[in-house]
C-alpha positions in Angstrom: 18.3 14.6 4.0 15.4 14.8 1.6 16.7 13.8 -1.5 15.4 10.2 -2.0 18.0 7.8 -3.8 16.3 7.3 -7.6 16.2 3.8 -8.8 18.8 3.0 -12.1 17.6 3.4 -14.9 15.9 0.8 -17.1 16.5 -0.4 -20.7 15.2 -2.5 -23.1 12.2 -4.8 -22.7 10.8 -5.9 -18.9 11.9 -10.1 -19.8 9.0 -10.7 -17.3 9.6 -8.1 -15.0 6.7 -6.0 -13.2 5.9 -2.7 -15.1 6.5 0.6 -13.6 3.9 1.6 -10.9 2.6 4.8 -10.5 0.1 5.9 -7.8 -1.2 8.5 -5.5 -3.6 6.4 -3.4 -6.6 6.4 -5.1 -5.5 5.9 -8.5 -3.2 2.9 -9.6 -1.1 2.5 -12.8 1.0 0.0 -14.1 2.7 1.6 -17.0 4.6 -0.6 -19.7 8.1 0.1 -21.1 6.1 1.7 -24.5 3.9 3.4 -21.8 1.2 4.1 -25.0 0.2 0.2 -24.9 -2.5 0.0 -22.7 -1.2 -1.0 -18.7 -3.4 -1.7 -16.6 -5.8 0.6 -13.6 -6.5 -0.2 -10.2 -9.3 2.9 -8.5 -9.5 2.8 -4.6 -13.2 1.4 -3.5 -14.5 0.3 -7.4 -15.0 -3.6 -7.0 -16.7 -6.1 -9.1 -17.1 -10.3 -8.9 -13.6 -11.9 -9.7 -14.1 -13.6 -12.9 -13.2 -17.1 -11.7 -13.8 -17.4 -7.8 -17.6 -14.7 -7.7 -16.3 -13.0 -5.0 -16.3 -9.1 -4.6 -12.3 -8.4 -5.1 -10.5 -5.0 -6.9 -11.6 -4.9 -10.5 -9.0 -3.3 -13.2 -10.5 -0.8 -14.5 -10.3 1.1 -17.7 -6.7 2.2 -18.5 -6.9 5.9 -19.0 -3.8 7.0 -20.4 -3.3 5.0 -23.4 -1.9 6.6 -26.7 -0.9 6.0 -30.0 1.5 7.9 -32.6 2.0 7.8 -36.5 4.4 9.1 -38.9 3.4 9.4 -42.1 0.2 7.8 -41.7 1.7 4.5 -40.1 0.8 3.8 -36.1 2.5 2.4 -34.0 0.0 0.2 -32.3 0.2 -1.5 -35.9 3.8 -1.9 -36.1 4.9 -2.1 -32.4 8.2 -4.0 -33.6 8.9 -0.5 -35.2 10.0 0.4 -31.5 13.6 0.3 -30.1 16.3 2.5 -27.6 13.7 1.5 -24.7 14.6 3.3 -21.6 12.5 4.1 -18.6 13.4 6.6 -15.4 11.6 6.7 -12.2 11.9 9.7 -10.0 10.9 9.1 -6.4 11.8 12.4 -6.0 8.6 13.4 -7.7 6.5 10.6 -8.0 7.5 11.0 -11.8 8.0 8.0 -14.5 9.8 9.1 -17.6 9.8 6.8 -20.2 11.7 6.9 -24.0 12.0 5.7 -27.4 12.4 5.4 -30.9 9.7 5.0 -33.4 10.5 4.7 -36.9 8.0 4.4 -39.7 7.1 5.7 -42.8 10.4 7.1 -43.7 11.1 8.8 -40.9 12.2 8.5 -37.3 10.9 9.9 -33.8 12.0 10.1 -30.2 9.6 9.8 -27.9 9.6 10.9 -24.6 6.8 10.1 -22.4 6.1 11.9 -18.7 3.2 10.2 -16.4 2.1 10.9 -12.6 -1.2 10.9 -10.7 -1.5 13.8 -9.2 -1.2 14.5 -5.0 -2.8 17.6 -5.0 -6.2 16.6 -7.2 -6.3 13.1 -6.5 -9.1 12.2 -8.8 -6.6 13.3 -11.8 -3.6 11.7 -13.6 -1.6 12.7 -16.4 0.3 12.4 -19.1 2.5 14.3 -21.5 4.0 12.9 -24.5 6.6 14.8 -26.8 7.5 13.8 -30.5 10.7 14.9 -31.7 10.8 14.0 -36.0 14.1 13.6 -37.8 12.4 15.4 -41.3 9.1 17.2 -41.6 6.2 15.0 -42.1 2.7 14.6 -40.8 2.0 12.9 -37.3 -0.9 11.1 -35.9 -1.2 11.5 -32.0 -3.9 9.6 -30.2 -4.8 9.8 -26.8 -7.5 6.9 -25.6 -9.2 5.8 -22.5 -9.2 2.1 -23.2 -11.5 -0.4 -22.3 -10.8 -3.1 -24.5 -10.2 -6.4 -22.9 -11.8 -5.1 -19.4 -14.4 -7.5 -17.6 -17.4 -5.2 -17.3 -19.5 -2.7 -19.8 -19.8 0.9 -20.4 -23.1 1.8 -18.7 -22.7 5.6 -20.4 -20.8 7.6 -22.8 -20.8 11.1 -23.7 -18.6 13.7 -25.8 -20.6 16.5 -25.1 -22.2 18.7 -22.2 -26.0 18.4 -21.6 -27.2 22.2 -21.8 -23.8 23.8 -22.2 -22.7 24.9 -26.0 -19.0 23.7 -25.7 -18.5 20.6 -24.1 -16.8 21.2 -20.7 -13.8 18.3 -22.0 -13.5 15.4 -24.6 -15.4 13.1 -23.2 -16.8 10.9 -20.2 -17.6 7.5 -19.6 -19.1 5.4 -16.8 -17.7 2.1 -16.4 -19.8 -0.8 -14.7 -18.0 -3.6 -13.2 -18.9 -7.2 -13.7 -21.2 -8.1 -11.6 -22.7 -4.5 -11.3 -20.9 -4.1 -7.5 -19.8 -0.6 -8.7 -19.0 1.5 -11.4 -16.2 3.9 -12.2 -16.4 7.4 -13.7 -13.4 9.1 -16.1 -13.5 12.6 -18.0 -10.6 12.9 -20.4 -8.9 16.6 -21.6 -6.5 16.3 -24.3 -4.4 19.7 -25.8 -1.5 20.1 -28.3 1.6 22.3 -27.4 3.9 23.4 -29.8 2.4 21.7 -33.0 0.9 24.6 -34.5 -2.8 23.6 -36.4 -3.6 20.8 -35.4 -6.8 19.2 -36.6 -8.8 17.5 -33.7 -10.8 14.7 -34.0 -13.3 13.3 -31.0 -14.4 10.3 -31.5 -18.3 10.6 -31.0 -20.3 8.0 -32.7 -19.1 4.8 -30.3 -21.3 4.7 -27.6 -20.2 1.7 -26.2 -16.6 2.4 -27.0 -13.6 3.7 -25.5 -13.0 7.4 -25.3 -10.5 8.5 -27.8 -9.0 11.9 -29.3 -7.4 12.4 -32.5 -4.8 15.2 -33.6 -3.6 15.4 -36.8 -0.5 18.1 -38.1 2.6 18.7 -39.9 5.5 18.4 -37.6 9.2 19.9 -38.2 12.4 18.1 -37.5 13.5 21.6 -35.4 10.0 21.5 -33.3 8.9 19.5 -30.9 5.2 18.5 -30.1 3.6 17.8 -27.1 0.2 15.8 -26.6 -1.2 15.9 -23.0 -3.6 13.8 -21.6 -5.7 14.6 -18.5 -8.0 12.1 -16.6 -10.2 12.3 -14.0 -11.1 9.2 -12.1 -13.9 8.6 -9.6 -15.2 5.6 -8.0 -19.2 5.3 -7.8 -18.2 5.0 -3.6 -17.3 8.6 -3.9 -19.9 10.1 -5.8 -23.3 8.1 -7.0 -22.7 9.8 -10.9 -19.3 9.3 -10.8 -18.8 10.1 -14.7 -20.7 13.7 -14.0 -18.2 14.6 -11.1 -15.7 13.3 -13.3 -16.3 16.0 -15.5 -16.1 18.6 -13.3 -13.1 17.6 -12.0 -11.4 17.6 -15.0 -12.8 20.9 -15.8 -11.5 21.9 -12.7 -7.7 20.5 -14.1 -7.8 22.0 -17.0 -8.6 25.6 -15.5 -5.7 25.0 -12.8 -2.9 23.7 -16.2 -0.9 20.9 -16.6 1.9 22.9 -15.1 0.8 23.9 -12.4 -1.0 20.5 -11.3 2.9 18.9 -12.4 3.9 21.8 -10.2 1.4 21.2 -6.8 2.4 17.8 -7.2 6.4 17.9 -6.9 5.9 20.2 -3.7 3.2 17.5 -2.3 6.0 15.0 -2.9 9.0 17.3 -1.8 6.9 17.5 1.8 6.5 13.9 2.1 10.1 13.5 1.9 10.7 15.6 4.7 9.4 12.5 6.8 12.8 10.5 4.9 14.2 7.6 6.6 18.3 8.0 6.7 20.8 5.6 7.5 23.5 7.4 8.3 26.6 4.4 7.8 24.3 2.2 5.8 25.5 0.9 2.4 24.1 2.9 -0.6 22.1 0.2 -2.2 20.2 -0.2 1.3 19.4 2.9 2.1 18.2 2.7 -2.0 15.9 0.1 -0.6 14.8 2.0 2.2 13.9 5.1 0.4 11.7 3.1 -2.6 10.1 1.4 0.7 8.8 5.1 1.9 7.9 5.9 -2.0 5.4 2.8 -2.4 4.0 3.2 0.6 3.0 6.4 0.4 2.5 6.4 -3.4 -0.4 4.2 -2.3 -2.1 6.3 0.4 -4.2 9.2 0.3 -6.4 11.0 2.6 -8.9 11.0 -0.2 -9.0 7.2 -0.3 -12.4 5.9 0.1 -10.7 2.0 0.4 -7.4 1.1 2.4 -4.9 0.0 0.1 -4.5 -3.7 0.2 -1.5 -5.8 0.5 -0.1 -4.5 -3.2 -1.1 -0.7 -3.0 -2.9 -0.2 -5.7 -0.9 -2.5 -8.1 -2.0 -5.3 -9.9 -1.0 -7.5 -12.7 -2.1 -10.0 -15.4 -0.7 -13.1 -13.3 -1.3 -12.3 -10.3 -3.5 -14.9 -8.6 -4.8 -14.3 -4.9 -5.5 -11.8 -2.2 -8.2 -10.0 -5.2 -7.4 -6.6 -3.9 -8.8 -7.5 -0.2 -7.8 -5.4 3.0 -6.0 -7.5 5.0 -4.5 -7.4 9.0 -1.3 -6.6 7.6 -2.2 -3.0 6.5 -3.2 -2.2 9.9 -0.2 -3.9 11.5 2.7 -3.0 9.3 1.5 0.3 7.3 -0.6 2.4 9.5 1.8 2.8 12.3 5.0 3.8 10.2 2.4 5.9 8.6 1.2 7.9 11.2 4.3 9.4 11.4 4.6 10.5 7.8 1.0 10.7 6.5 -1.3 10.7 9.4 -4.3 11.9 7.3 -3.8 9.3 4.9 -3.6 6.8 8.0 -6.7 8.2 8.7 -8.5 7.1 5.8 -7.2 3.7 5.8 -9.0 3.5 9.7 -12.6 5.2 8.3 -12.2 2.2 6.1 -12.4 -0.2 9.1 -15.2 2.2 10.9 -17.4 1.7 7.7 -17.1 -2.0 8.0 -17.8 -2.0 11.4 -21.2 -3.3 11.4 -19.9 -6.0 9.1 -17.1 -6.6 11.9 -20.2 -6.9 14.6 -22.1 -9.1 12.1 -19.2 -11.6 11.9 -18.5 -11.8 15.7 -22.5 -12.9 15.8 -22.4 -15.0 13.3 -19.8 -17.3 14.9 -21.8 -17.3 18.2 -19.3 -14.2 19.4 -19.9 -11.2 21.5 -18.3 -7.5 20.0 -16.5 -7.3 16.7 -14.3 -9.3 14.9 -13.2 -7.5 11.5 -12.9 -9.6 8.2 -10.1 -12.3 7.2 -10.3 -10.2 3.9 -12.2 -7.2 4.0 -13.9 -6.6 0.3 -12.8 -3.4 -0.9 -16.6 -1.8 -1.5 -18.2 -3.6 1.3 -15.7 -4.3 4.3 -17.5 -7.6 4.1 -16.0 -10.9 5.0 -15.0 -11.7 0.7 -12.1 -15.1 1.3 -12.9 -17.2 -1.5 -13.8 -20.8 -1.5 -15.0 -22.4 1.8 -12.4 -19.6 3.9 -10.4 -21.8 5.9 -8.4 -18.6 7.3 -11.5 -16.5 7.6 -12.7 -19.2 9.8 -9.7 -20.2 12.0 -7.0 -16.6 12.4 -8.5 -15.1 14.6 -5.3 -12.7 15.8 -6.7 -10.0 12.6 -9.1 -8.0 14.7 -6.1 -7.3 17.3 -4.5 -5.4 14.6 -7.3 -3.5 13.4 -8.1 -2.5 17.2 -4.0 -1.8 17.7 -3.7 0.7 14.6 -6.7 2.2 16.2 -5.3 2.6 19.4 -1.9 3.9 17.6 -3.4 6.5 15.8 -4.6 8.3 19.1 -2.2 8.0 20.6 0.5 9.5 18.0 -2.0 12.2 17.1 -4.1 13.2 20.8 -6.8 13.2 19.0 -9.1 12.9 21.6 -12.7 13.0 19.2 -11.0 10.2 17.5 -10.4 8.3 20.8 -14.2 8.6 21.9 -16.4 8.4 18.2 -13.6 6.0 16.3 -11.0 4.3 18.3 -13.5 3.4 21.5 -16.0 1.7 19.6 -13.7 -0.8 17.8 -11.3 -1.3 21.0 -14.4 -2.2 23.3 -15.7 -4.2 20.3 -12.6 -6.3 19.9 -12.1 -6.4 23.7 -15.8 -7.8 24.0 -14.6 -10.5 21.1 -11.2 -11.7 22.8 -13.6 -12.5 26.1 -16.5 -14.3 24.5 -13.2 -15.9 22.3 -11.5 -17.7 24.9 -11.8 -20.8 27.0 -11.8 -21.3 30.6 -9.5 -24.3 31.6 -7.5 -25.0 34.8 -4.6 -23.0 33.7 -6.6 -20.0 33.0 -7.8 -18.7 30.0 -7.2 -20.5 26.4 -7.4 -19.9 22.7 -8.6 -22.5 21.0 -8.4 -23.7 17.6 -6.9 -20.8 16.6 -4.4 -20.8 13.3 -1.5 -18.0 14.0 0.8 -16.5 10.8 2.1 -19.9 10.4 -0.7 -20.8 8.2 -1.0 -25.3 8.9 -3.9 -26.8 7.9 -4.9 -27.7 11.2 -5.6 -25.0 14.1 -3.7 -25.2 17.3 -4.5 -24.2 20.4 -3.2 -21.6 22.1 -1.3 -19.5 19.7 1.3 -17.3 21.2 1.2 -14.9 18.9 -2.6 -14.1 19.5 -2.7 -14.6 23.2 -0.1 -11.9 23.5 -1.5 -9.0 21.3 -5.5 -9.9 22.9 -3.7 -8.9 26.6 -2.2 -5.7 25.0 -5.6 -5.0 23.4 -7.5 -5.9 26.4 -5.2 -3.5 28.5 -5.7 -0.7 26.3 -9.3 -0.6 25.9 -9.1 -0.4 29.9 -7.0 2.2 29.6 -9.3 3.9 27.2 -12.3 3.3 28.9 -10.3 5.2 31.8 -9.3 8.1 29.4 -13.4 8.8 28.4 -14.6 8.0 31.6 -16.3 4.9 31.1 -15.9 2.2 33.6 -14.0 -0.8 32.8 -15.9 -4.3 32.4 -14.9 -6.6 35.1 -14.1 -9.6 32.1 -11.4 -7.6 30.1 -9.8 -7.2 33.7 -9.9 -10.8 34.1 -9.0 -12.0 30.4 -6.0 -9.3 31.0 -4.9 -11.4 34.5 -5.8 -15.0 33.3 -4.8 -15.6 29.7 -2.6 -18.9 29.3 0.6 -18.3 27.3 2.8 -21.6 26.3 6.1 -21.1 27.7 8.0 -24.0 27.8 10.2 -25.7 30.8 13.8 -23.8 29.0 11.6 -20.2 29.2 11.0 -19.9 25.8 7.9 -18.9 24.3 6.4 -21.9 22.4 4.3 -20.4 19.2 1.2 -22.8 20.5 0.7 -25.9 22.3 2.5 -28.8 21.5 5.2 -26.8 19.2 7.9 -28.2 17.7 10.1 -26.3 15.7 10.5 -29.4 13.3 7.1 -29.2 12.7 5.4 -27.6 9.5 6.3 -23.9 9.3 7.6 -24.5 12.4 10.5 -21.4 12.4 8.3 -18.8 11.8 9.0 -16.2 14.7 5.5 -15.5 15.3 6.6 -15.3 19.3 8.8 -12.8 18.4 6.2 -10.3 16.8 4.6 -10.4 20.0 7.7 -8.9 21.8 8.1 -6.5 18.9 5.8 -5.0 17.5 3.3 -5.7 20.5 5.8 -5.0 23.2 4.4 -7.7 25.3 6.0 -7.5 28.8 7.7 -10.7 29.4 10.3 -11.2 32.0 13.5 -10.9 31.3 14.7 -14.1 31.2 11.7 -15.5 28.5 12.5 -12.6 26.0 16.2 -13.5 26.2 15.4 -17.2 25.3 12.5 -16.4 23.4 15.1 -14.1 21.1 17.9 -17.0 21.0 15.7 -19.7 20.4 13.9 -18.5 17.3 16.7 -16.1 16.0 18.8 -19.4 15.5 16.2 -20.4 13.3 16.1 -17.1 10.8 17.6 -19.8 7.8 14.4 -21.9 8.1 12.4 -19.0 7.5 13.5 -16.3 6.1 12.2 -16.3 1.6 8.6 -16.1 3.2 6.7 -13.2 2.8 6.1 -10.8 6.1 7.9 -11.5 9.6 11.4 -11.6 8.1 11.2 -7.9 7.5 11.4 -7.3 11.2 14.0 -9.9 11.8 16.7 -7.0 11.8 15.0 -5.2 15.1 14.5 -8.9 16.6 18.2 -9.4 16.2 18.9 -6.0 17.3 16.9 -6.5 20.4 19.3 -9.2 21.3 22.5 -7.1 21.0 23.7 -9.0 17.8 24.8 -6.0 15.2 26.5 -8.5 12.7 23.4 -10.4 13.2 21.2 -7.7 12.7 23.2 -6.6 9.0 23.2 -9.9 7.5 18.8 -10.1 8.7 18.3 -7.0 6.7 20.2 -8.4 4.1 18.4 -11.9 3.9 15.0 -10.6 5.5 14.2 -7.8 3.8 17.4 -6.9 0.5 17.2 -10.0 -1.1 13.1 -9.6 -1.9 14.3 -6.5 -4.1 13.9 -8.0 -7.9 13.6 -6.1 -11.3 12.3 -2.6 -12.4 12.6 0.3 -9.6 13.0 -1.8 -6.2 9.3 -3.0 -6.2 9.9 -5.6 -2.9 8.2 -8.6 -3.8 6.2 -11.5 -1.9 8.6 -14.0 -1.9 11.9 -14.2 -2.0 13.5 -15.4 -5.7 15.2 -17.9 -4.4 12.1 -19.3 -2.0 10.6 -22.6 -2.8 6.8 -21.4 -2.7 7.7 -18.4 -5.3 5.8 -18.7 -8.4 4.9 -15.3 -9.7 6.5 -12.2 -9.2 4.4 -10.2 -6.8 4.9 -6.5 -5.4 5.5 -4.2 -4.4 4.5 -6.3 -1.3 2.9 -3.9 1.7 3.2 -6.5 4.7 7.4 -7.0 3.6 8.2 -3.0 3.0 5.8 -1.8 5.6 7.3 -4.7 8.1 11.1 -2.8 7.3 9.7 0.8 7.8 7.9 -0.4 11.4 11.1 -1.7 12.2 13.2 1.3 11.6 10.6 3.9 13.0 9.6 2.8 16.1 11.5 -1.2 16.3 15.4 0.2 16.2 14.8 3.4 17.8 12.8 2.0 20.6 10.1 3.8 20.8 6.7 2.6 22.5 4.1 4.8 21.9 1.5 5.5 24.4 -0.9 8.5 25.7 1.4 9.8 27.9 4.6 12.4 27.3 6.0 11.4 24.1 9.3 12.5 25.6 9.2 9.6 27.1 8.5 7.0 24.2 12.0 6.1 23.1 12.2 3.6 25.6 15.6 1.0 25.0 19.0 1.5 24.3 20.1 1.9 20.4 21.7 -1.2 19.3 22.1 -0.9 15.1 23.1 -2.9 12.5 26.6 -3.3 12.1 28.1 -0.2 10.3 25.1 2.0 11.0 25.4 4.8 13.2 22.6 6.7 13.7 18.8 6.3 12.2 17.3 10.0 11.5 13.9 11.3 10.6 13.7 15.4 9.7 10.2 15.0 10.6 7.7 13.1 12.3 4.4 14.1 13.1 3.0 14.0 16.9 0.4 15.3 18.3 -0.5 17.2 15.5 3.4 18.7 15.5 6.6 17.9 13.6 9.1 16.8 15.4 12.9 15.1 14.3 13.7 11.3 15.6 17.2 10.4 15.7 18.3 7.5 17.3 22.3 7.2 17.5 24.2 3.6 18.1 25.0 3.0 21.4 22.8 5.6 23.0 20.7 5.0 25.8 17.5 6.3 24.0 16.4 7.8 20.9 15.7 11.8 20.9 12.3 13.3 20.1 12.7 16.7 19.5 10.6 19.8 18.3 11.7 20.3 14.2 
């Protein structure tokens, strides 16, 4: 049950496939195939100007576990082509990426194998062990380097020793300044040699603008292996205003705990996240594959020490990657905090103090636009929570349905854990605030309340009115602030009870829930099931007869849509919610398998096969997080509230064809774990004490 399925094995070179990502929520690595060559760092909350568009986005920031090796006096970073026998594993398991290969130079041969992880339990750290295994005695180089070559930015300070103390507390420390001088990024490194006997070490000291780098020089034996470890702590300037001091005494801290026993903490952090494992018992192997990488990124990428939410690619980036710049955007809150809540609900946590820091930003951006309340960025700068879309921000201006999701998450999270401090000093301040926003948003008219110009997830360049998607999360917002005002004992304004009563929703003559006004499904984008979302995940309460149709009409349209990125994740629940089980197979198939592409199930953006996709991008939050929302809460029926949970699971179980029974060892609620099982054909899901 808590044995996550391992991705195969890789050989060979990528051919253009992403690199391996490794992550524990504030620290981001994309390691290489040769994982010494310099990948490429992502650190939660450090942020300077993009290099092209000048806005505040997720700067890469020095790669800290770089290497290089030589036999006999020849590197490898000068003759890379002396590499071969490439193989890479991935534990999910463990959060653990192994990596091997040959090196032969200087009349001799070496295997290499190469272990990296960023540690759970001391998130500002992450390590690296790297063993040489020689076929003859001969001397070897090992190099272990905090690189900053190539980086947009400049090393504000450097130091290889410790001011007042006669042995310096590691090897070194840098502060790294981003461009643009937004914020700047402090790293300690701690290197040590097992197994190689006397080893001569060499700091480098003299570069003060420089990367930090440590030599070792010895003579190895063919019957011997050596081992180089590399320890790095990492701290963003929004933790700590000398973030390359703290650094310091974090890694200080590391090296007193061990490499062991911090690879040791970190295996039993990961073995109690996988208690929360998603099984599906009857699903094919390579799905439920899927399904467990799905939980790993996720939360790979959270932390409760994050000082930023993750954005819409964890903490992943890439050389050719070319939008989003590391933004927070509504599909964090709607598609990874509530699947989270029941795994992590600490890390949850952090992702929501994100949104409470950028609440006065949030209030800012309602006035601005002439707007009572709050209403939270298109894409929230990672430092700032600012408003940061590039260019003239033709989404910022016109999708308006973001807030709803910050404000929902909210709500989620106190209701999942009873937290009732949360519910009064975090969730009632931004429900009220949205609630506030959704009144002075809409437009009184003789059919009641309207939306106006307002774009939905079908992103046309022109904004209709009266988005269905919108309208129906605003009434369920709406009627939970009331509810929440209730719960504190506030008294509910008169104008969210009559926004709740009179907001216009397009339903059209055949009961079907038109996406906007004047909808045509031939139109532009015209199949995406944006109606749909609003019965699942927002659970709006339509009659009978318009979900039916609703369900039909757009489910007979999945071809049109599915290759996009986000909704056709939850196409599976959609389906299921109409009592189609072959149905609901294939959609997890087509809306959510087929984005699986290259090294370790990283789901991308796009589909391969879709028109609109140009790069390889992943692992993609609003596509895996869409599947895990789905299986948690969409296919077991659950609608979560502040009453009984007993009394959540709320429809009958209808699976996907062949599945039989979706189980969870543990979820937590109310500050307890508890076991979800929901079994095909039941009449609701169980919710019992673990």
């Amino acid at each position: 049950m808590t044995e996550p399925l391992n991705p195969p094995d890789e050989t060979g070179p990528r051919n253009g496939d992403l690199p391996a990502y490794v992550g524990n929520g504030v620290i981001g690595l994309r390691v290489r195939e040769q994982p010494l060559q310099t990948g490429m760092a992502i650190v939660s909350g450090f942020a300077g100007e993009h290099p092209e568009r000048r806005v505040e986005a997720a700067a890469p920031a020095p790669y800290p576990l770089a290497g290089d090796l030589a036999l006999n006096g020849v590197w490898l970073n000068d003759q890379p082509s002396a590499v071969s026998n490439l193989v890479q594993r991935y534990d999910f398991s463990t959060g653990e990426l192994t990596s091997a290969f040959r090196f032969e130079a200087g009349g001799v041969s070496a295997e290499v194998v190469v272990l990296t992880f960023a540690s759970r339990s001391a998130p500002a750290v992450v390590l690296q062990e790297v063993e040489v295994r020689v076929s003859a005695a001969c001397q070897v180089g090992l190099r272990a380097i905090v690189e900053t070559a190539g980086l947009r930015g400049r090393v504000a300070r450097r130091r290889t020793d410790t001011p007042g103390e006669p042995e310096p507390a590691c090897d070194g420390s840098l502060l790294w300044e981003a461009e643009g001088g937004l914020s700047q990024c402090g790293y300690a490194l701690s290197t040590e040699i097992v197994g190689g006997g006397n080893a001569e070490r060499t700091v480098q000291t003299w570069d003060a603008a420089g990367p930090l780098r440590t030599d070792y020089r010895l003579r190895a034996r063919a019957d011997r292996p050596v081992r180089l470890r590399q320890m790095v702590a990492i701290l963003p300037s929004m933790l700590h205003e000398r973030p390359d001091e703290e650094a310091t005494r974090r890694i200080a801290r590391a090296r007193a705990t061990g490499f062991d026993a911090l690879r040791r903490r970190n295996r039993e952090a990961w073995a109690d996240i996988w208690k929360s494992r998603i099984v599906v018992h009857g699903a094919s192997e390579r799905h439920q594959a899927l399904i467990d990488a799905a939980v790993f990124y996720l939360n790979c990428s959270v932390h409760e020490a994050s000082p930023a939410a993750t954005s819409i690619f964890g903490l992943a980036t890439w050389h050719d990657y070319t939008y989003y710049y590391g933004h927070v955007m509504w599909d964090v809150d709607a598609f990874c905090v509530p699947p989270l809540l029941f795994m992590q609900p600490d890390a949850a946590r952090a992702i929501l103090d994100f949104r409470t820091r950028g609440l006065p930003a949030a209030r800012s951006n309602a006035r601005l636009s002439g707007r009572q309340g709050a209403q939270f960025p298109w894409e929230a700068a990672p430092l700032s929570g600012q408003e940061a879309a590039p260019g003239a921000g033709e989404s910022a201006a016109h999708e308006d349905h973001g807030s709803l999701h910050t404000a929902r998450a909210f709500a989620l999270y106190a209701d999942v854990t009873g937290d009732e401090a949360f519910l009064k000093e975090a969730a009632w301040p931004v429900l009220s605030g949205v609630a506030d926003w959704i009144v002075s948003r809409l437009t009184r008219t003789s059919r009641g309340l309207e939306l106006l110009r307002a774009t939905g997830p079908a992103e046309v360049p022109e904004p209709p009115d009266n988005d269905a998607f919108t309208l129906m999360a605003a009434g369920e917002i709406l009627r939970r602030a009331a509810h929440a005002a209730q719960q504190i004992g506030r008294e509910i304004p008169e104008a969210w009870k009559e926004a709740a009563r009179d907001l216009y929703l397009p339903v059209r003559s055949d009961h079907v829930i038109a996406a906007h006004d004047g909808f045509r499904v031939s139109e532009p984008k015209g199949a995406t099931p944006s109606p749909l979302a609003g019965l699942f995940p927002y659970d709006h309460p339509a009659p009978a007869i318009e979900r039916k149709a609703t369900l039909e009409f757009y489910l007979a349209h999945w071809k049109a849509y599915v290759g996009a990125p986000m909704f056709p994740a939850l196409y599976v629940t959609w389906a299921a919610m109409a009592g189609d089980r072959d149905l609901a197979l294939e959609l997890f198939e087509e809306g959510y398998a087929a984005y699986d592409k290259g090294r370790f199930h990283q789901c991308l953006e796009y589909r391969p096969d879709h028109p609109d996709s140009q790069v390889a991008a992943g692992p993609f939050f609003a596509n895996l997080g869409g599947m895990l929302l789905g299986l948690t809460l969409g296919l077991t029926g659950l609608v979560v509230d502040d009453g009984d949970p007993q009394n959540w699971p709320r429809r009958p179980i209808v699976l996907p064809q062949g599945w039989s029974a979706i189980e969870i060892g543990r979820v937590w609620v109310r500050g307890r774990p508890m076991r979800l099982i929901a079994r095909q054909g039941a009449e609701r899901a169980e919710l019992t004490p673990e």
